[in-house]
Biopython code that builds the backbone (N, CA, C, O; Angstrom):
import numpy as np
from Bio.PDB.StructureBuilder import StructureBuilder

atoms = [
    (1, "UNK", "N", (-3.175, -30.080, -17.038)),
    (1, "UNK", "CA", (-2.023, -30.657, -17.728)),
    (1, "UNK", "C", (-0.729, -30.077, -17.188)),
    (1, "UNK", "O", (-0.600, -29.002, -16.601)),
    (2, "UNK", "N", (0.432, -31.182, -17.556)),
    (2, "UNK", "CA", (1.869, -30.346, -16.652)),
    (2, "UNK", "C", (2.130, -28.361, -17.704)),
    (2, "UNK", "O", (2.655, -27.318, -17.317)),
    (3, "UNK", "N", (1.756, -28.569, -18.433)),
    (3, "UNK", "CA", (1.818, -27.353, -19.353)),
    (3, "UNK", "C", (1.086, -26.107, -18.400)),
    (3, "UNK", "O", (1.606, -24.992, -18.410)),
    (4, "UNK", "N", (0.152, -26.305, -17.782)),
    (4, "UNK", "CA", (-0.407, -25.041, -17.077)),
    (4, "UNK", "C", (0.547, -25.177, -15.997)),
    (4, "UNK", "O", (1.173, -26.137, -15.549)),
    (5, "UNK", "N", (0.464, -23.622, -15.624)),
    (5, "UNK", "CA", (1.469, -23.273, -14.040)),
    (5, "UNK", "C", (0.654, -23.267, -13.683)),
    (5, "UNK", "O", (-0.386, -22.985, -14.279)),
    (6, "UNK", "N", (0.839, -23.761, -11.868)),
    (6, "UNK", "CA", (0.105, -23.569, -10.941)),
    (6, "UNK", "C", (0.317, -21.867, -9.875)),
    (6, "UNK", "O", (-0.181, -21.351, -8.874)),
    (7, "UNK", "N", (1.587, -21.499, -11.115)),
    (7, "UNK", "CA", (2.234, -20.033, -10.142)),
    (7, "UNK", "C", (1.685, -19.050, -10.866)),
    (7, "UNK", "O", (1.811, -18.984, -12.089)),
    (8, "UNK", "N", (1.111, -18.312, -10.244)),
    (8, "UNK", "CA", (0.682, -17.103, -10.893)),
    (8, "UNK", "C", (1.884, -15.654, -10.405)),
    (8, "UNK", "O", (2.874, -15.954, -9.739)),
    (9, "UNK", "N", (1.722, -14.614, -10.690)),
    (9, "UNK", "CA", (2.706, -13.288, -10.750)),
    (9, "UNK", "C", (1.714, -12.342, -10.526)),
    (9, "UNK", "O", (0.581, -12.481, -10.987)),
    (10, "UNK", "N", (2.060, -11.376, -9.843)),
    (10, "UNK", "CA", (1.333, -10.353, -10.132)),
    (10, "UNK", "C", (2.402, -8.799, -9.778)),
    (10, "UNK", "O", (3.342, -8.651, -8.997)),
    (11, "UNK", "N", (1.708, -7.796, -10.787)),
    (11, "UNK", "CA", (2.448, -6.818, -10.088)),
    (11, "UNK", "C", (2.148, -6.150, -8.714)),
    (11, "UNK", "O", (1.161, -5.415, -8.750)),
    (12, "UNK", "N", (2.524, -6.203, -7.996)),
    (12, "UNK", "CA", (1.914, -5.122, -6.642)),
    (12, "UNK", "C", (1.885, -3.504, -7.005)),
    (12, "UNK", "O", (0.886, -2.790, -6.906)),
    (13, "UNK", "N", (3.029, -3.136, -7.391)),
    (13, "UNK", "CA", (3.015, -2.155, -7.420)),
    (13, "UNK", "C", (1.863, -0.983, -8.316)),
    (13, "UNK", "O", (1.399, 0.149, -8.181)),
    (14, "UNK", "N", (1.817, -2.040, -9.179)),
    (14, "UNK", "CA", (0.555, -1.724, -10.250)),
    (14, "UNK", "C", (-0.678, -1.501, -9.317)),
    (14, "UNK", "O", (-1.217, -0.417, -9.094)),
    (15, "UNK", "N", (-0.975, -2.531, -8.890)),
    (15, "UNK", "CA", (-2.483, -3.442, -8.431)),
    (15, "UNK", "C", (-2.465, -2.029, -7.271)),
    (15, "UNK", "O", (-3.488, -1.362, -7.117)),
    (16, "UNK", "N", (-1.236, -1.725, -6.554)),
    (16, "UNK", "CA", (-1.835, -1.079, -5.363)),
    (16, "UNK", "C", (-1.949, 0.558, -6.021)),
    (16, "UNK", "O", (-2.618, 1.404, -5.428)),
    (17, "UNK", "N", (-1.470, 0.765, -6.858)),
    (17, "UNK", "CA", (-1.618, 2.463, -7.624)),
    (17, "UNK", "C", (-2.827, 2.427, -7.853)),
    (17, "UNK", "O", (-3.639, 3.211, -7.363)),
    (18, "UNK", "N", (-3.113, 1.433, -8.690)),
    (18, "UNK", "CA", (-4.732, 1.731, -9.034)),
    (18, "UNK", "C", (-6.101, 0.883, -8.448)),
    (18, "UNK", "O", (-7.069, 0.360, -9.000)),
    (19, "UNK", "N", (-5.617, 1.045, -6.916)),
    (19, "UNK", "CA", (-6.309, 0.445, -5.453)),
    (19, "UNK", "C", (-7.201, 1.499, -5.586)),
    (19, "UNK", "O", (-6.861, 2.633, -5.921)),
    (20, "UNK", "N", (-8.849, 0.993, -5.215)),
    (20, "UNK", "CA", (-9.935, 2.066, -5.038)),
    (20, "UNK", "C", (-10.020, 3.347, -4.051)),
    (20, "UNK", "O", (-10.560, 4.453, -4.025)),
    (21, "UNK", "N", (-9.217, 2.591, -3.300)),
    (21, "UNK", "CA", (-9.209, 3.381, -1.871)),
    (21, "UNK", "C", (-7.739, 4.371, -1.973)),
    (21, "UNK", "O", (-7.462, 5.128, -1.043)),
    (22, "UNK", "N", (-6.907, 4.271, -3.126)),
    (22, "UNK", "CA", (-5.827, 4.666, -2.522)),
    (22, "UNK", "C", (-6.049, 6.338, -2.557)),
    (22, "UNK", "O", (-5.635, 6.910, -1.548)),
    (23, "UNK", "N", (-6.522, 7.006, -3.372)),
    (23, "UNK", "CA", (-6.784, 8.056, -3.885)),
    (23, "UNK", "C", (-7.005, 8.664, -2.735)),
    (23, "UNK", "O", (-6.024, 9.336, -2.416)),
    (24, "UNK", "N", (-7.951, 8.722, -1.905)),
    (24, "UNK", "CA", (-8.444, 8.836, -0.612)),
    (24, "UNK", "C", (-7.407, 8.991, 0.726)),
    (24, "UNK", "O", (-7.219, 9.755, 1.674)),
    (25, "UNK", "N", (-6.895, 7.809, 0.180)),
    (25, "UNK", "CA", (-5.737, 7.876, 1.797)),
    (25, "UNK", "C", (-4.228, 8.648, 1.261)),
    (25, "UNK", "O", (-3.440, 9.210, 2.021)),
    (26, "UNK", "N", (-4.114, 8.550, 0.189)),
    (26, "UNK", "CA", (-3.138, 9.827, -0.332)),
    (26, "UNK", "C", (-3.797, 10.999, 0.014)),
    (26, "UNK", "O", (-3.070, 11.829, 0.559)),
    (27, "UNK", "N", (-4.878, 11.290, -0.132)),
    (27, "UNK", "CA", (-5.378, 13.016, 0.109)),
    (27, "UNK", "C", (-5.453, 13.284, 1.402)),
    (27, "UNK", "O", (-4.898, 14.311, 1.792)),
    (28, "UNK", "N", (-6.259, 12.296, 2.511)),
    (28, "UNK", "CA", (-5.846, 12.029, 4.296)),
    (28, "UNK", "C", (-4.517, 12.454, 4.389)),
    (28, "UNK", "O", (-4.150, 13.441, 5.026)),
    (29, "UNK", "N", (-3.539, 11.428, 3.515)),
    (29, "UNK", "CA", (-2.354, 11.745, 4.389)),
    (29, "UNK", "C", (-1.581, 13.204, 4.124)),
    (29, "UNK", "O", (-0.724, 13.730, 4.835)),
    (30, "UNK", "N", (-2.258, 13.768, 2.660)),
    (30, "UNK", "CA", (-1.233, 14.890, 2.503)),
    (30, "UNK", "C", (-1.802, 15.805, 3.259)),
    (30, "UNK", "O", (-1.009, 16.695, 3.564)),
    (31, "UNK", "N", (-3.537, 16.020, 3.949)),
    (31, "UNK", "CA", (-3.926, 17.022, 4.785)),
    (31, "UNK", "C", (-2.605, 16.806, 6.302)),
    (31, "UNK", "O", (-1.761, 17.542, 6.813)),
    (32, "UNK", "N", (-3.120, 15.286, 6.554)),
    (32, "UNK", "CA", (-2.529, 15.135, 8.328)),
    (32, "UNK", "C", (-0.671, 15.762, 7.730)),
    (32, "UNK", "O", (-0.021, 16.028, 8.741)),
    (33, "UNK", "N", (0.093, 15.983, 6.530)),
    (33, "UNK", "CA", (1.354, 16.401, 6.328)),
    (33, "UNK", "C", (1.617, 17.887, 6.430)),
    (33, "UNK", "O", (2.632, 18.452, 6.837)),
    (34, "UNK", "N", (0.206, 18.529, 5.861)),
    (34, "UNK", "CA", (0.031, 20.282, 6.174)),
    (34, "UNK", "C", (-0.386, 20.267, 7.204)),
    (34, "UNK", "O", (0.089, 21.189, 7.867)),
    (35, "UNK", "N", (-1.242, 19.522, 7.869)),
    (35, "UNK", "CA", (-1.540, 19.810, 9.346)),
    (35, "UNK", "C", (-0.471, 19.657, 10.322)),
    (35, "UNK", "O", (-0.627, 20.345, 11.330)),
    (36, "UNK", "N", (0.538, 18.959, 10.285)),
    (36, "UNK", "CA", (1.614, 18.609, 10.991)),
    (36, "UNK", "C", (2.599, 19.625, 10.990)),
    (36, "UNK", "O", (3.278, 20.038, 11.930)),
    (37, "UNK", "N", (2.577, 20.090, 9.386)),
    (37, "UNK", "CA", (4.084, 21.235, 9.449)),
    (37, "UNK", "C", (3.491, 23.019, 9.880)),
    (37, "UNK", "O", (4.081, 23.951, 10.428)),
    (38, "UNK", "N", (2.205, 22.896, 9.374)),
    (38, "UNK", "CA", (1.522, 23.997, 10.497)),
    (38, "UNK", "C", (1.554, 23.986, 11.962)),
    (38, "UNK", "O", (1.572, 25.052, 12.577)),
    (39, "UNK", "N", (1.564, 22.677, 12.659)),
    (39, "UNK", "CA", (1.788, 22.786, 14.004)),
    (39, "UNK", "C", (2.971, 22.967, 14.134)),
    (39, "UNK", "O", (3.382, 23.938, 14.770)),
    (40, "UNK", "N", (3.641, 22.246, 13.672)),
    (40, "UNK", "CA", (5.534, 22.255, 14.065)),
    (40, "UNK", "C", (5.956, 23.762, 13.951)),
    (40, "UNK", "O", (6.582, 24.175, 14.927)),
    (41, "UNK", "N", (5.668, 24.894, 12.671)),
    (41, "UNK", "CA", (5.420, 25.471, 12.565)),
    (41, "UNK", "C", (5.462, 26.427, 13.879)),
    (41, "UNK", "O", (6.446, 26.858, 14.480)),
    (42, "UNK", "N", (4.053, 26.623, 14.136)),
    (42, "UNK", "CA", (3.367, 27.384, 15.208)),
    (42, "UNK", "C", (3.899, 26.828, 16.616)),
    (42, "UNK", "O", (3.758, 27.629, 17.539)),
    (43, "UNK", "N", (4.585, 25.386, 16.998)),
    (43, "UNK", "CA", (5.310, 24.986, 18.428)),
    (43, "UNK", "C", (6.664, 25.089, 18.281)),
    (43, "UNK", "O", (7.446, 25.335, 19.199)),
    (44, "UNK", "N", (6.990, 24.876, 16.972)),
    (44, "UNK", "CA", (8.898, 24.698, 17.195)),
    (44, "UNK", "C", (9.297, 26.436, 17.433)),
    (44, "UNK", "O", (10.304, 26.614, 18.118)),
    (45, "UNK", "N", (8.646, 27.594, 16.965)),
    (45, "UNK", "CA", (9.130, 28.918, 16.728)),
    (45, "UNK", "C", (9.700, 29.441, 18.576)),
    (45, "UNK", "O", (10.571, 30.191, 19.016)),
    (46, "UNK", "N", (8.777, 28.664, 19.112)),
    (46, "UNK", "CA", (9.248, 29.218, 20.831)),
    (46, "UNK", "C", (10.414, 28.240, 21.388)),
    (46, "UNK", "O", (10.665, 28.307, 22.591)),
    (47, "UNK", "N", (11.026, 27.475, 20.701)),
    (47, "UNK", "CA", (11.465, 25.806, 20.835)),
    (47, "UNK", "C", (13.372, 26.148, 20.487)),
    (47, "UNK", "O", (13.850, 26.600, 19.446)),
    (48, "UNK", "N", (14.081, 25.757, 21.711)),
    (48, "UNK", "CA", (16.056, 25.602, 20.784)),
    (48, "UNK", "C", (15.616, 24.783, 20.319)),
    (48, "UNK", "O", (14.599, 24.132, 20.560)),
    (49, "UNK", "N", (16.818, 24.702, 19.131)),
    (49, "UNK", "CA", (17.373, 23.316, 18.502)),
    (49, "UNK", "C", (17.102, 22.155, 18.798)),
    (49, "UNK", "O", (16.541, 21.317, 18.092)),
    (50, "UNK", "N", (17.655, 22.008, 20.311)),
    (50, "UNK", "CA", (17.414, 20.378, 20.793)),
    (50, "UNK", "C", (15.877, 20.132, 20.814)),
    (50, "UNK", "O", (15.595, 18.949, 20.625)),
    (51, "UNK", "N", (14.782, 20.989, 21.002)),
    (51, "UNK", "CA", (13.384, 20.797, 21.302)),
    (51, "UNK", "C", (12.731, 20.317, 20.190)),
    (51, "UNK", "O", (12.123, 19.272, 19.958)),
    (52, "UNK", "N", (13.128, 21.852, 19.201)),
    (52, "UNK", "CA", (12.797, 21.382, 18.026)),
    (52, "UNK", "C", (13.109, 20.215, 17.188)),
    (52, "UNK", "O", (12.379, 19.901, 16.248)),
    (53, "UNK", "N", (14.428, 19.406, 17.577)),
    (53, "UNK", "CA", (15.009, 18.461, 16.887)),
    (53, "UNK", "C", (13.877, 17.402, 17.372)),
    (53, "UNK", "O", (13.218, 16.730, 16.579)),
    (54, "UNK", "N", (13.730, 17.341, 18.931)),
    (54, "UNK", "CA", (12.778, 16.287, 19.404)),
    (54, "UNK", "C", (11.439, 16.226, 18.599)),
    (54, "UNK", "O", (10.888, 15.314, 17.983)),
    (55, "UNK", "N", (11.125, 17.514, 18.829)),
    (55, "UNK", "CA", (9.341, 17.417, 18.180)),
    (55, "UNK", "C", (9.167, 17.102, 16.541)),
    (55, "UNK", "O", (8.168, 16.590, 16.038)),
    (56, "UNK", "N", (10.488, 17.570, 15.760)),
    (56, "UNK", "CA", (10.031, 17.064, 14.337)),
    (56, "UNK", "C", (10.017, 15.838, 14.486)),
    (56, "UNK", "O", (8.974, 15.297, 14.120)),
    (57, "UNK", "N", (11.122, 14.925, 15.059)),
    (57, "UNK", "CA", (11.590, 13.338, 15.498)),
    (57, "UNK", "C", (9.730, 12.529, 15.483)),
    (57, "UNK", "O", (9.122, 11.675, 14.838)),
    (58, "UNK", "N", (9.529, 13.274, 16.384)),
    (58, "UNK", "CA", (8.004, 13.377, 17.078)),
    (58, "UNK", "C", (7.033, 13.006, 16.427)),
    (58, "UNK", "O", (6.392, 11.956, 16.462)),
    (59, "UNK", "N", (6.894, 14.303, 15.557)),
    (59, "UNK", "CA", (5.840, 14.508, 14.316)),
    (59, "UNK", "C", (6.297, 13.713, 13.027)),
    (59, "UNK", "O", (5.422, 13.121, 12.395)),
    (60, "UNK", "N", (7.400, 13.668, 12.663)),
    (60, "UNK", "CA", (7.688, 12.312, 11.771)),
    (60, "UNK", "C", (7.111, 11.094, 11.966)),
    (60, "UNK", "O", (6.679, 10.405, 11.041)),
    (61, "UNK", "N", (7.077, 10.767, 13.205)),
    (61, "UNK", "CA", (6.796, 9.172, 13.478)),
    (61, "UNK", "C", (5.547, 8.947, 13.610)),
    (61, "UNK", "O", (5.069, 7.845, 13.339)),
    (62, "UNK", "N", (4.732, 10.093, 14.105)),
    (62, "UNK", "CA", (2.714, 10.419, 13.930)),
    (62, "UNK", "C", (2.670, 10.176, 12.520)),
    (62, "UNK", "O", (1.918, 9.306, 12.081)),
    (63, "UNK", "N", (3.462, 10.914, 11.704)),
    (63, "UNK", "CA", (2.865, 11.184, 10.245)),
    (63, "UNK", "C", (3.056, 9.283, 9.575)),
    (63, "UNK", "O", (2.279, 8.816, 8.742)),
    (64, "UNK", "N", (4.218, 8.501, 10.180)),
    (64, "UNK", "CA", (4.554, 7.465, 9.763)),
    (64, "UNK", "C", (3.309, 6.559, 10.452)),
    (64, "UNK", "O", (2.500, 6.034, 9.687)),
    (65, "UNK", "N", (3.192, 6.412, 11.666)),
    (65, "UNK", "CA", (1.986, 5.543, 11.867)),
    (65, "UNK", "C", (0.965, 6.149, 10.947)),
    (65, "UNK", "O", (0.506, 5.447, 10.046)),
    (66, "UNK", "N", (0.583, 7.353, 11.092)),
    (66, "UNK", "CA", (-0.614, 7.559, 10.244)),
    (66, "UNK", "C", (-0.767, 6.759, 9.028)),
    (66, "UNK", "O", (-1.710, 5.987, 8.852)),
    (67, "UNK", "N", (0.563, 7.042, 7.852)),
    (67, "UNK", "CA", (0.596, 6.462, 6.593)),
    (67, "UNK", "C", (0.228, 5.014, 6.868)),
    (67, "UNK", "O", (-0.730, 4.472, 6.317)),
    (68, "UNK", "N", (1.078, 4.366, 7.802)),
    (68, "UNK", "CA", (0.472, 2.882, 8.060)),
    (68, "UNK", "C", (-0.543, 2.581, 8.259)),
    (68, "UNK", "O", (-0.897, 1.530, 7.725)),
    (69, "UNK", "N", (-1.600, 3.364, 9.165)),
    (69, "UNK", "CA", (-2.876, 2.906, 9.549)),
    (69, "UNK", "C", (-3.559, 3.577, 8.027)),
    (69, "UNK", "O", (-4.660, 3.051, 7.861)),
    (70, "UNK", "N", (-3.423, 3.990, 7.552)),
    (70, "UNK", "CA", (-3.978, 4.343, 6.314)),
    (70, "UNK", "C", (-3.657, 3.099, 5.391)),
    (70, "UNK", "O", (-4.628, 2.359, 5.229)),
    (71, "UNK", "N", (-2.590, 2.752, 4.809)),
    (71, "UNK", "CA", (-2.001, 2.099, 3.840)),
    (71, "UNK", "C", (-2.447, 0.074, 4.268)),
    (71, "UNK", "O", (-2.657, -0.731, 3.361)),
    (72, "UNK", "N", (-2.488, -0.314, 5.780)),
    (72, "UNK", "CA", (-2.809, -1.032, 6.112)),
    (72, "UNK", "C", (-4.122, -1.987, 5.223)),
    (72, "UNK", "O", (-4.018, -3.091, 4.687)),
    (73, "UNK", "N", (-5.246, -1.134, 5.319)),
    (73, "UNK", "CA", (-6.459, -2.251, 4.833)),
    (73, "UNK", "C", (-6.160, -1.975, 3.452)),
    (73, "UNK", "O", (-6.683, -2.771, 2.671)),
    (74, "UNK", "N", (-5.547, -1.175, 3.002)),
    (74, "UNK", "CA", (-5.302, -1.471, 1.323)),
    (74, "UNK", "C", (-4.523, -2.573, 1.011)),
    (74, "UNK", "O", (-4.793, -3.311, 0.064)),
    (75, "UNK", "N", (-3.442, -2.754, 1.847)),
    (75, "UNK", "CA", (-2.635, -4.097, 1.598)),
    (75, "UNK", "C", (-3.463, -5.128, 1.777)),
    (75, "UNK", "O", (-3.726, -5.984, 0.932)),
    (76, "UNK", "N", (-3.947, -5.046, 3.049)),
    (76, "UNK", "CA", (-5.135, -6.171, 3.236)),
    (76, "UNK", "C", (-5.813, -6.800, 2.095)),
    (76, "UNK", "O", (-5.676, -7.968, 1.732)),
    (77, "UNK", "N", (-6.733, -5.691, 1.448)),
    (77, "UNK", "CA", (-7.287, -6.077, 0.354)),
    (77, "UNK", "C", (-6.768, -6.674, -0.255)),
    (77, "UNK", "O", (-7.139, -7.792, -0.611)),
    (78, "UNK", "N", (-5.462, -5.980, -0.662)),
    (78, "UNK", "CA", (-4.706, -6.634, -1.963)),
    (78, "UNK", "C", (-4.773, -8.280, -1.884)),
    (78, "UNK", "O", (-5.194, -9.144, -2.653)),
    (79, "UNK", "N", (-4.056, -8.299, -0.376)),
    (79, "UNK", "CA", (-4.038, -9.768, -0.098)),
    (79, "UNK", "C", (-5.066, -10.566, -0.483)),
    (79, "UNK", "O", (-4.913, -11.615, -1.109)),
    (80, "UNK", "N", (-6.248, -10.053, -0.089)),
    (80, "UNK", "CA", (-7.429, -10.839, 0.135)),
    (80, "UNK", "C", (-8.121, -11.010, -1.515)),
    (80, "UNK", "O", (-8.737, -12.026, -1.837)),
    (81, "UNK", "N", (-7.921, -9.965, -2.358)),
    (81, "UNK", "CA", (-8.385, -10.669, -3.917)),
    (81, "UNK", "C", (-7.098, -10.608, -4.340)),
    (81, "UNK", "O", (-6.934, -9.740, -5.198)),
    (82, "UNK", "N", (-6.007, -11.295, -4.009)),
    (82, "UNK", "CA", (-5.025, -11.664, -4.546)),
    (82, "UNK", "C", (-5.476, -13.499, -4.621)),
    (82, "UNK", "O", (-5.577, -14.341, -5.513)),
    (83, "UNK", "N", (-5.688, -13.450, -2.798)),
    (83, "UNK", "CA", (-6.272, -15.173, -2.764)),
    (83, "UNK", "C", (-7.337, -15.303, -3.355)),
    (83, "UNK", "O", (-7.532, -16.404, -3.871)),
    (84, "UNK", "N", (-8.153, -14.488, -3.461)),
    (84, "UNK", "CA", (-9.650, -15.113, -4.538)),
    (84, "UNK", "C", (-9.308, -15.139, -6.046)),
    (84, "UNK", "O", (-9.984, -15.935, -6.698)),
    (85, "UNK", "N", (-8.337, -14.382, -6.757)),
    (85, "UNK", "CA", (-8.290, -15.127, -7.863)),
    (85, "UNK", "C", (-7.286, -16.023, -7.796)),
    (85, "UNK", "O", (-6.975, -16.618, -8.828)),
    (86, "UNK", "N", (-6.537, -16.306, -6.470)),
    (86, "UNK", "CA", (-5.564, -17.900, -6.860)),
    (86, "UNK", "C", (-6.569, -18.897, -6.954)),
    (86, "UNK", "O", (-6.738, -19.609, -7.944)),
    (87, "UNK", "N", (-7.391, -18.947, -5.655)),
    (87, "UNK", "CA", (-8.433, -19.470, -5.599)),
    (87, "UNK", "C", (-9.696, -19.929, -6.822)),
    (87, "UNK", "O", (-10.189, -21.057, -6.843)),
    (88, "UNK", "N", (-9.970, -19.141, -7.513)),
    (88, "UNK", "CA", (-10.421, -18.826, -8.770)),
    (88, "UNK", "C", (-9.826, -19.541, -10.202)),
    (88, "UNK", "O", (-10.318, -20.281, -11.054)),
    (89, "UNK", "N", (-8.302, -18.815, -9.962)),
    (89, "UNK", "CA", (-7.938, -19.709, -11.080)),
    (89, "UNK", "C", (-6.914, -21.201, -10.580)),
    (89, "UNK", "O", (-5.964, -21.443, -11.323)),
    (90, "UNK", "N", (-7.093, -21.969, -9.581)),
    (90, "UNK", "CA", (-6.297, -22.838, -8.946)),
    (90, "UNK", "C", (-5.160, -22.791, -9.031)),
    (90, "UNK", "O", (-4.542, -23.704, -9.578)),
    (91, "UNK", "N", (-4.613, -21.822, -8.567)),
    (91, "UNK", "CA", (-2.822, -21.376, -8.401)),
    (91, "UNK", "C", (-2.601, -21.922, -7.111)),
    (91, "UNK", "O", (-3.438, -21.972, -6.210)),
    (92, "UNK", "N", (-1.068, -22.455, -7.057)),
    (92, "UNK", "CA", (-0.917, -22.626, -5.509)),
    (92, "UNK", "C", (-0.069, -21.566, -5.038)),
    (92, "UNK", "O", (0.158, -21.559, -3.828)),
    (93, "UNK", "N", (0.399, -20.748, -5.687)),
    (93, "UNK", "CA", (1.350, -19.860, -5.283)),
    (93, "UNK", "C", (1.121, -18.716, -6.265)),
    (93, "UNK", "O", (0.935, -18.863, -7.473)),
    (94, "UNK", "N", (1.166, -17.198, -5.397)),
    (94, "UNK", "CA", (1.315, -16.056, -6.382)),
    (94, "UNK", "C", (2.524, -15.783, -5.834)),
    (94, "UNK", "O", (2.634, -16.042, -4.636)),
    (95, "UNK", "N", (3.685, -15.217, -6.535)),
    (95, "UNK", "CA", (4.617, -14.437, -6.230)),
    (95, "UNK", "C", (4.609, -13.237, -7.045)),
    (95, "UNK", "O", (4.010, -13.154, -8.118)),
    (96, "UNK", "N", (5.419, -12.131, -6.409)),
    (96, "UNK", "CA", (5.769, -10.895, -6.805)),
    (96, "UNK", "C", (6.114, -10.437, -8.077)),
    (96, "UNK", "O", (7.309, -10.154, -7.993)),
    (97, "UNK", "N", (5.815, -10.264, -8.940)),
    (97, "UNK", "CA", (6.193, -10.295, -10.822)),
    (97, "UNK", "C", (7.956, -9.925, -10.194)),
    (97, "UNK", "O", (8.626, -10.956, -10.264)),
    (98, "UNK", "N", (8.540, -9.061, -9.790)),
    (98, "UNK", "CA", (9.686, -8.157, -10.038)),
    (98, "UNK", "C", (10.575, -9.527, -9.387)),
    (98, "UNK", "O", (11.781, -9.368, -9.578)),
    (99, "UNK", "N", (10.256, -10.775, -8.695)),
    (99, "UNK", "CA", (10.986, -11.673, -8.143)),
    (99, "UNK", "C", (11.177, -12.572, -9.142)),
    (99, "UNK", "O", (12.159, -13.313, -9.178)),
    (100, "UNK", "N", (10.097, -12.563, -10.159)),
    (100, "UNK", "CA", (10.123, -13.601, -11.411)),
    (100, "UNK", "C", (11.162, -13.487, -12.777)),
    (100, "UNK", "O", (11.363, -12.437, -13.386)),
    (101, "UNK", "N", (11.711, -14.677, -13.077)),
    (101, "UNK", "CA", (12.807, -14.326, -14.174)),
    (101, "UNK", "C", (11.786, -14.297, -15.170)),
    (101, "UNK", "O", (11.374, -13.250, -15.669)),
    (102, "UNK", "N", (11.316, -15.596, -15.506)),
    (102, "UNK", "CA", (10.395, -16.162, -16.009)),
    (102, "UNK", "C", (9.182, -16.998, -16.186)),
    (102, "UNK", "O", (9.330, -17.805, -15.269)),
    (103, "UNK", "N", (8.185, -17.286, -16.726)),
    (103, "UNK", "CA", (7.026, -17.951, -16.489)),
    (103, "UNK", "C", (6.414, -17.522, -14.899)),
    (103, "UNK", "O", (6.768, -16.717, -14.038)),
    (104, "UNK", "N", (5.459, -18.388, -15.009)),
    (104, "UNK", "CA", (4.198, -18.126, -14.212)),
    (104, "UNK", "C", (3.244, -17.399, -14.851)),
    (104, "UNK", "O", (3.433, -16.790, -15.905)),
    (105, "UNK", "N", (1.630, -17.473, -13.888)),
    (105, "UNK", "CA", (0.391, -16.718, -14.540)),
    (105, "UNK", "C", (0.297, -15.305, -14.305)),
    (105, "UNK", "O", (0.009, -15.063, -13.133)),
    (106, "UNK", "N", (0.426, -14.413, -14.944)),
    (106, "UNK", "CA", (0.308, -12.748, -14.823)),
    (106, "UNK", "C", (-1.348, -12.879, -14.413)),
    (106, "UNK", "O", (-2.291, -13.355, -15.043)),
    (107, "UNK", "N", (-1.278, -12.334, -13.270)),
    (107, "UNK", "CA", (-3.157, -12.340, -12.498)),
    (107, "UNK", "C", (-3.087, -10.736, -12.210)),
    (107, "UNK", "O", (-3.927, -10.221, -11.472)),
    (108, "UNK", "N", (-2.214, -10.086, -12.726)),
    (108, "UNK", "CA", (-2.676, -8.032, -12.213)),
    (108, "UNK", "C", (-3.481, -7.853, -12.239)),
    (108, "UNK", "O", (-4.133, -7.666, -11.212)),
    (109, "UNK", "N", (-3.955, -7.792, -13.373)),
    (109, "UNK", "CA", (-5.298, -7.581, -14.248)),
    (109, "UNK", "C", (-6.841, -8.157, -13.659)),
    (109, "UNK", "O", (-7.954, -7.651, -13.804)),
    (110, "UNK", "N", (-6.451, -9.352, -12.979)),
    (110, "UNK", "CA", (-7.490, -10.171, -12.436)),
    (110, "UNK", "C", (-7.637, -9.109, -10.797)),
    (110, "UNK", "O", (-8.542, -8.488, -10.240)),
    (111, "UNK", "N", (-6.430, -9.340, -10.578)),
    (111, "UNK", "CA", (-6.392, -9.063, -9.022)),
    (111, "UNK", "C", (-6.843, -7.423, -9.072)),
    (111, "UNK", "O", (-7.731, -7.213, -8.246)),
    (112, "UNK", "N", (-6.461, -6.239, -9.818)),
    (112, "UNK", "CA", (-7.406, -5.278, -10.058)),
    (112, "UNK", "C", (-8.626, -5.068, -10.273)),
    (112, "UNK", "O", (-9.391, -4.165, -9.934)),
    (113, "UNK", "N", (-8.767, -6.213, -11.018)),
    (113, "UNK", "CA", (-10.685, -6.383, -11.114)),
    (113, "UNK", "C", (-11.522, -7.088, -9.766)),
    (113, "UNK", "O", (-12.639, -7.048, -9.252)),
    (114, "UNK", "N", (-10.662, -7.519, -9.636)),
    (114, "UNK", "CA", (-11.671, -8.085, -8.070)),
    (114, "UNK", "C", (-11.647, -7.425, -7.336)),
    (114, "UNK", "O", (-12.464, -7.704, -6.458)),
    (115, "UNK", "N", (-10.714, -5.984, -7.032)),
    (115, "UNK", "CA", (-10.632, -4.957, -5.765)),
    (115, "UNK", "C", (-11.720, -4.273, -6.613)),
    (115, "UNK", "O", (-12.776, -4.064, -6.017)),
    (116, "UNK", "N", (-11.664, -3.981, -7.589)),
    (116, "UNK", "CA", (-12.807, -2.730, -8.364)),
    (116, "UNK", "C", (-14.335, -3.516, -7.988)),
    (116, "UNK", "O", (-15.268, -2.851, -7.536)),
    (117, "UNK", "N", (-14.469, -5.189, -8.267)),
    (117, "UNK", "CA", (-15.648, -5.501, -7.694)),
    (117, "UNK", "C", (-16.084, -5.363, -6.213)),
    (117, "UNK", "O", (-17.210, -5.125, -5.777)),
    (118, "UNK", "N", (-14.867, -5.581, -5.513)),
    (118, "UNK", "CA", (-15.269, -5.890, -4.210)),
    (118, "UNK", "C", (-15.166, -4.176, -2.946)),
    (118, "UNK", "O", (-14.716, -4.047, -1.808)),
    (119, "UNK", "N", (-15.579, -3.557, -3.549)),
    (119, "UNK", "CA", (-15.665, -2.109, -3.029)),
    (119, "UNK", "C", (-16.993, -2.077, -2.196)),
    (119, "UNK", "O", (-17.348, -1.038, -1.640)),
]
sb = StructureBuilder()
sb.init_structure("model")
sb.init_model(0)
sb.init_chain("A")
sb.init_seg("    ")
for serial, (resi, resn, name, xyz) in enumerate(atoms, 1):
    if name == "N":
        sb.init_residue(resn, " ", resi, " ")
    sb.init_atom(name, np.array(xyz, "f"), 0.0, 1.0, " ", f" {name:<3s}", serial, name[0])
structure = sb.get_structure()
């Protein structure tokens, strides 16, 4: 009926906090963050300024791909039982809850339960 939306909402920010996997790649990344400032650490102490300026530059941008290749298949997921419950509940569109004034289908809840199934 015209009364049902075909738009559903969801929060991301929610859905990805309480992602199965995230727990995991937060604890990865805070080791590879002590492992990094232990090296910098132990290489910048023989290192001027300018060296040292290079190598943190350096080690910042390792620690940043890292977070990405970590954070990557979690988004993935998200994506992927984001489309199985549009799919599910015949939405043609999910958008971002925080973009929404009003209306549309709140699917968080859904889209959390299908990452918790699909582990």
């Amino acid at each position: 009926s015209a009364a049902t939306s075909s738009v559903g909402v969801v929060d991301y920010r929610q859905v990805g906090s309480q992602h199965p996997q995230l727990a995991a790649a937060n604890a990865e990344m805070q080791k590879a963050s002590q492992e990094a400032q232990a090296d910098f650490e132990k290489k910048s102490a023989s290192m001027n300024d300018q060296e040292k300026s290079d190598y943190y530059q350096q080690t910042m941008q390792r620690l940043q791909q890292k977070n990405e290749e970590l954070m990557e298949p979690i988004e993935n997921s998200i994506q992927d039982a984001v489309k199985k419950v549009a799919e599910k509940k015949g939405l043609s569109v999910v958008i971002e809850k925080g973009a929404v004034v009003y209306g549309g289908q709140d699917v968080t809840q859904d889209v959390i339960k299908e990452l918790g199934s699909s582990k």
